[in-house]
Structures are given as structure tokens and as C-alpha cells.
C-alpha positions in Angstrom: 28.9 7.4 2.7 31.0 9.9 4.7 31.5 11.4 7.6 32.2 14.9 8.3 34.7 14.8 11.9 34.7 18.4 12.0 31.0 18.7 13.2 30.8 15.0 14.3 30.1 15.0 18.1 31.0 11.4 18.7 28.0 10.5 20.5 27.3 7.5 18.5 23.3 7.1 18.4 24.3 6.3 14.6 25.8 3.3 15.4 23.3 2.2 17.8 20.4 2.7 15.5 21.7 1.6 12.0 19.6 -2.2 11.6 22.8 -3.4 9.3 25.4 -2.8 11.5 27.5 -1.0 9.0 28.8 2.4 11.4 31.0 1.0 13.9 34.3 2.7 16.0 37.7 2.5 15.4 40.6 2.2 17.6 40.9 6.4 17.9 37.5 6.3 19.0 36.0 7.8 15.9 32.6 6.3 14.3 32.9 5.3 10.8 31.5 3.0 8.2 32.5 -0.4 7.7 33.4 -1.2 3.5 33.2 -4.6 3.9 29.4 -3.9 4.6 28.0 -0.2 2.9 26.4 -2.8 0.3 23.7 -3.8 2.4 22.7 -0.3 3.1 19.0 -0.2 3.2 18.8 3.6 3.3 16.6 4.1 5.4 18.1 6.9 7.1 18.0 6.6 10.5 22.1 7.4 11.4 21.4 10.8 9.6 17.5 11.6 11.2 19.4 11.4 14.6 22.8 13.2 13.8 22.2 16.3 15.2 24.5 18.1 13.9 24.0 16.4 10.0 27.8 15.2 10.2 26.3 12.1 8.4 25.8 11.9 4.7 24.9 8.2 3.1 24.5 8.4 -0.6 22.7 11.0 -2.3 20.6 10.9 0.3 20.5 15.3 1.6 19.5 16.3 4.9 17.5 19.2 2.4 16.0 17.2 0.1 15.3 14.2 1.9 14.8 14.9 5.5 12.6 17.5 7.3 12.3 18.2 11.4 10.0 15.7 12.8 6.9 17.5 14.4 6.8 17.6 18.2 2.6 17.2 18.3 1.7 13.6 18.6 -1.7 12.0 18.9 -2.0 10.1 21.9 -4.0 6.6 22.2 -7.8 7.6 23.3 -7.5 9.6 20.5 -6.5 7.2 17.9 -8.4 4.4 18.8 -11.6 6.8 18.2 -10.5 8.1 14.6 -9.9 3.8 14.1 -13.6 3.5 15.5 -14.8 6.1 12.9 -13.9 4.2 10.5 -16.1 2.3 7.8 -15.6 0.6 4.7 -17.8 3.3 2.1 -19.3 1.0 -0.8 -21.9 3.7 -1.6 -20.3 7.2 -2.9 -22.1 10.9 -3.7 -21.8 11.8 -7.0 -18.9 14.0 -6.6 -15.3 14.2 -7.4 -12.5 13.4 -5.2 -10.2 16.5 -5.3 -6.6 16.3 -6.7 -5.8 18.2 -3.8 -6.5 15.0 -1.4 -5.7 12.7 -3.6 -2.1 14.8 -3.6 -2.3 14.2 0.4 -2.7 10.8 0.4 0.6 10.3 -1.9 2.2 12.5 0.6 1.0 10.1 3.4 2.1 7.0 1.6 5.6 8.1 1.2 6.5 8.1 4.9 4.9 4.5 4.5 7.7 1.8 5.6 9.0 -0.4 3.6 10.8 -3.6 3.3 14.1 -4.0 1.3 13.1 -1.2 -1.9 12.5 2.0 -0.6 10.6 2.7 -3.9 9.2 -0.3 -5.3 5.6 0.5 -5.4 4.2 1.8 -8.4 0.8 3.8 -8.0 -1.9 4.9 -10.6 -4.7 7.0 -9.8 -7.9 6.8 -11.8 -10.4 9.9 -11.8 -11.6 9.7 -15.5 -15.0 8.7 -15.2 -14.7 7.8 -18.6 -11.6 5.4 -18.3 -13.7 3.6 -15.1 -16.9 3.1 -17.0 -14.7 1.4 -20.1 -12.7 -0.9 -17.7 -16.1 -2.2 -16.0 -17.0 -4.9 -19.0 -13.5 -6.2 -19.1 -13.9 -7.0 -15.5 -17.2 -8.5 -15.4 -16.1 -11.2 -18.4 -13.5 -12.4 -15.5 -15.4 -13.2 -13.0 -18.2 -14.7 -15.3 -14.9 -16.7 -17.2 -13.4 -17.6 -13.3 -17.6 -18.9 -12.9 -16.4 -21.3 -16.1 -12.8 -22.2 -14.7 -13.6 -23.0 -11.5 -16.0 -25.8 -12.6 -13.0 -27.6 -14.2 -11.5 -29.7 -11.6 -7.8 -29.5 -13.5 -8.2 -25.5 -13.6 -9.0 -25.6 -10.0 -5.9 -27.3 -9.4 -3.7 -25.4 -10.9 -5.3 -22.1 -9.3 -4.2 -23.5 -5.8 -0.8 -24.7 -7.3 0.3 -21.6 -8.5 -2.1 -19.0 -7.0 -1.9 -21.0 -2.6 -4.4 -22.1 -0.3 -4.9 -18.8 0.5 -6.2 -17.6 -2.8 -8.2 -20.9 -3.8 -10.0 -20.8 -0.3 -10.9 -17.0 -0.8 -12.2 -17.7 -4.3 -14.3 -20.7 -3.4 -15.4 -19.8 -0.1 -16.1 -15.6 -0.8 -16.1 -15.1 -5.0 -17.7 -17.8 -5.7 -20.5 -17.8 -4.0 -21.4 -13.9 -5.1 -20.3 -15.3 -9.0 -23.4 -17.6 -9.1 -25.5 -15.1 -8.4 -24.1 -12.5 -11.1 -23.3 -10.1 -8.7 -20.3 -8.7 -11.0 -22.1 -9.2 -14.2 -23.4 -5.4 -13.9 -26.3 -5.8 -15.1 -28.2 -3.7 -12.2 -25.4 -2.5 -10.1 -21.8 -1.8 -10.3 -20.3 -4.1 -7.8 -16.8 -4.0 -8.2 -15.6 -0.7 -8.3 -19.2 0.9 -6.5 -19.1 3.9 -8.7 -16.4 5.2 -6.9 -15.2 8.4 -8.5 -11.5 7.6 -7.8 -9.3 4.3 -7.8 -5.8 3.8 -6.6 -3.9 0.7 -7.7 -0.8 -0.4 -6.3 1.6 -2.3 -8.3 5.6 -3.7 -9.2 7.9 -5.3 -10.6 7.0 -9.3 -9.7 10.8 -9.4 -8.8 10.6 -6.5 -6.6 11.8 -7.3 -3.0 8.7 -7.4 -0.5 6.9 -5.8 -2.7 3.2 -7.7 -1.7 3.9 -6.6 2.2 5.1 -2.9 1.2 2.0 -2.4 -1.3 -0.5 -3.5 1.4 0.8 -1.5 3.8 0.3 1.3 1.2 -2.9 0.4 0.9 -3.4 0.6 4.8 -1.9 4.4 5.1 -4.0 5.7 1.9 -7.2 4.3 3.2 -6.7 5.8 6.9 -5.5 9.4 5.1 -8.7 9.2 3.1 -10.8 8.6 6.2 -9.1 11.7 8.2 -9.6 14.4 5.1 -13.3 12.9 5.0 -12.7 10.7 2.5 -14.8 7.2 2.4 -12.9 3.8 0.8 -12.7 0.1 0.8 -9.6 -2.0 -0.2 -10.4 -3.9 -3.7 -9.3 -7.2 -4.4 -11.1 -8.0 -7.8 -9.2 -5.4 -10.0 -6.0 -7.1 -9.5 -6.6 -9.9 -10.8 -8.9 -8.9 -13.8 -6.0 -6.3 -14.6 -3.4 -8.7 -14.3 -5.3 -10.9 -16.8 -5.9 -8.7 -19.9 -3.0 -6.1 -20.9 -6.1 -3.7 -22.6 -6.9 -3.0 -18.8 -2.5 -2.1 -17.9 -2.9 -0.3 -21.3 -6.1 1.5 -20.0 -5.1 2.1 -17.0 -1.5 3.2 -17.9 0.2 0.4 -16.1 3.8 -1.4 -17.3 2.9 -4.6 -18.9 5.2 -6.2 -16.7 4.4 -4.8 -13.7 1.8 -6.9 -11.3 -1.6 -5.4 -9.2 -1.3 -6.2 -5.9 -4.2 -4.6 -4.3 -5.8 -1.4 -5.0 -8.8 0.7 -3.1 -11.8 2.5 -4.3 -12.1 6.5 -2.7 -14.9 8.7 -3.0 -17.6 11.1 -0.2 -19.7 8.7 2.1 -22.9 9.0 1.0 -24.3 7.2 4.0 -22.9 8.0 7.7 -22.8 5.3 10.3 -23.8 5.9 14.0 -21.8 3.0 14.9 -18.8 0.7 15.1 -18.7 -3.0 15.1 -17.2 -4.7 17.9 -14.9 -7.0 16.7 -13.1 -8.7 19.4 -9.9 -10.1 18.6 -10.1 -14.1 20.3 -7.1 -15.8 18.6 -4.6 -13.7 20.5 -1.8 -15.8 22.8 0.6 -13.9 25.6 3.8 -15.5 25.9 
């Protein structure tokens, strides 16, 4: 971390914008870091984005390589709460491929995505290959009829809301289970986990990776609302996670580290259906302090 005092103009804006506190003054007036606290750098680059003269350098971070001017064109709010309103979770997809192109764009997206304490945590895997989806499906289907079987022992039960929350236990008894006693992931007239969708994206990490569920979620968020502006349909998938998470032939098939954990992953493909409206949905549990 240095700083270059020839260029520097001393206006301090790094100081005032760095969240760790590590730039600070000295008693000739000049900004410089603090040893005692460069460790805690998060890197997330905001003393050099608002340098303007680039005096700033902070690792191998380089204002070529890792920076780029920041466009002065800005949607405003009417705007953005219409493309919002637009959009639909697509469970029904044409028969037609997602180009690489887009897929290529929503990468590009997710990388100005925020991020908690690991600027590159999140590991992504793209599926196009019809071929490696169709193989994946049975695999799948045998966990949710095996959850249909665990669920009905009251010590399994038990330890799913030990080790998995409340959270998790209520969504499985409350959403899966009621759709798992009626076969609806057993395949055997529809495809209703991943909806024939010709392209998958699954998020995962490291299960030691620091905020690594919030940071993949948010992800998540950015490449379904890229999707929806280059006319791409999607809906956020939770039953691949845990179906991939259970058998390592799926992380093989899939291409996915052994080690590594799903956390969420979303299904992408051309509406085949268009909507002519938006549901209201009214947010009621909201309190103004």
C-alpha cells in the first residue's frame, strides 16, 4: 500500500471513505496508511475509485486492470421500479438455447456484485449441456422421494432442524413436503425441478468462506435481474443445492469441488409465456422509527 506524494493532492476523500479506518494524517499533514491496521484491508477499493489523480495504489490492485471510469448515465426511480414490475419468475422456457454471449453478460454483472469479507468467494458453474441436465434429473428425484422417507422418522426430523435451523425444517415441512406427497419431483410427467430450462447457474464455496451464504444470494439476485433486462426469463432454485450437496456424482457431474457447498442456484432460459401483469404485493410488516 503506497502512496505516491508527488501527484497526491492532499484532499483526503481517501480517508473519509475507507470503512477500516486504515489512511489517516500525519503531523506534516500528509495522508498515509496506518501499519498497525493494512491487515484488515478489505480491498474494496474505494480510497483509489476516488483519487483523482490515482496517487493511491493498495496491493496489486491497478487502476488499469482493476478499475474503469464509472458511467455518468444513471436510471432514475420511475424507471426502475417498472423494469422491477416486469419482472416474473419464468417456470416454462421455449426450446431454445441461452446464448454464451448473455450468459458472458451476466458474469460481467455479477462481478460488480458486493460482497462481504472475500472479494472472491463465490464459485459459479454454468450448465448448457442438455445432455449433463437430463442425466442429473434422476439423481435429484431419488432425494426428494428419500427426504419423503426421512421426514417420516421423528429422530431424522430432529436432527434436520438441529443441524439444518428452523428456517430450513419449516420450509421443508410447510412448502417441500406437501408437493413430495404428491410426486411432483418424481418426473414421471413433468420436469419440476429444473423446468427444462436450457441453462443453470449454481453458486457455491468453500463452507469456511467468510459470508459466503449472503454474498452468493446476492449473486443470485444481480444474475436474475441481468437475465430479465437482456430478455432472459429465470427463477431462483432451491432443490439443486441440496440434492447436489448430497451425492458427490452430481459435484462430479456438474464439475463442482467436492468440498465446496451449493448455496443457491437459478434456472435461465426465453419466456415462453408473457405476463400482462404484475402482482401487487404490498409490503405490511414494515416499522418507521
Amino acid at each position: 500500500m503506497k502512496i505516491n506524494y508527488q501527484i497526491c493532492q492532499n484532499c483526503r476523500l481517501c480517508v473519509q471513505v475507507c470503512p477500516s479506518k486504515i489512511l489517516s494524517v500525519n503531523e506534516n499533514k500528509q495522508t498515509y496508511f496506518k501499519e498497525e491496521r493494512k491487515h484488515i484491508c478489505l480491498e474494496c477499493g474505494h480510497c483509489m475509485a476516488v483519487c483523482s489523480t490515482q496517487a493511491i495504489t493498495v496491493n496489486s490492485m491497478t487502476y488499469e486492470k482493476d478499475f474503469e471510469q464509472i458511467p455518468e448515465n444513471n436510471i432514475n426511480y420511475p424507471e426502475f421500479i417498472n423494469f422491477l414490475k416486469t419482472r416474473r419468475s419464468v417456470r416454462e422456457f421455449k426450446n431454445k438455447p441461452v446464448e454464451k454471449e448473455k450468459l458472458q453478460q451476466i458474469i460481467e454483472a455479477i462481478s460488480t456484485a458486493p460482497f462481504g469479507a472475500e472479494n472472491d468467494g463465490i464459485s459459479i458453474s454454468i450448465i448448457t449441456e442438455k445432455s449433463v441436465i437430463k442425466k442429473s434429473l434422476p439423481l435429484m428425484s431419488k432425494f426428494y422421494r428419500d427426504l419423503k422417507k426421512w421426514f417420516k422418522n421423528p429422530m431424522i426430523r430432529y436432527i434436520i432442524k438441529k443441524k439444518e435451523g428452523i428456517e430450513t425444517f419449516n420450509t421443508i415441512k410447510n412448502h417441500l413436503m406437501p408437493m413430495i406427497n404428491l410426486n411432483h419431483y418424481d418426473l414421471s410427467s413433468y420436469n419440476a425441478i429444473t423446468r427444462d430450462a436450457p441453462a443453470i447457474i449454481i453458486f457455491h464455496s468453500k463452507p469456511d468462506a467468510e459470508e459466503h451464504t449472503e454474498d452468493a444470494h446476492i449473486c443470485n439476485t444481480i444474475a436474475m435481474l441481468t437475465a430479465h433486462s437482456l430478455g432472459l426469463g429465470t427463477t431462483i432454485i432451491g432443490l439443486i443445492g441440496p440434492a447436489v450437496n448430497k451425492f458427490p456424482e452430481l459435484k462430479d457431474l456438474f464439475k463442482i469441488p467436492q468440498e465446496n457447498k451449493v448455496i443457491t442456484s437459478i434456472i435461465i432460459g426465453y419466456p415462453k409465456y408473457k405476463y400482462l401483469y404484475s402482482v401487487k404485493r404490498n409490503r405490511q410488516k414494515v416499522t418507521w422509527i
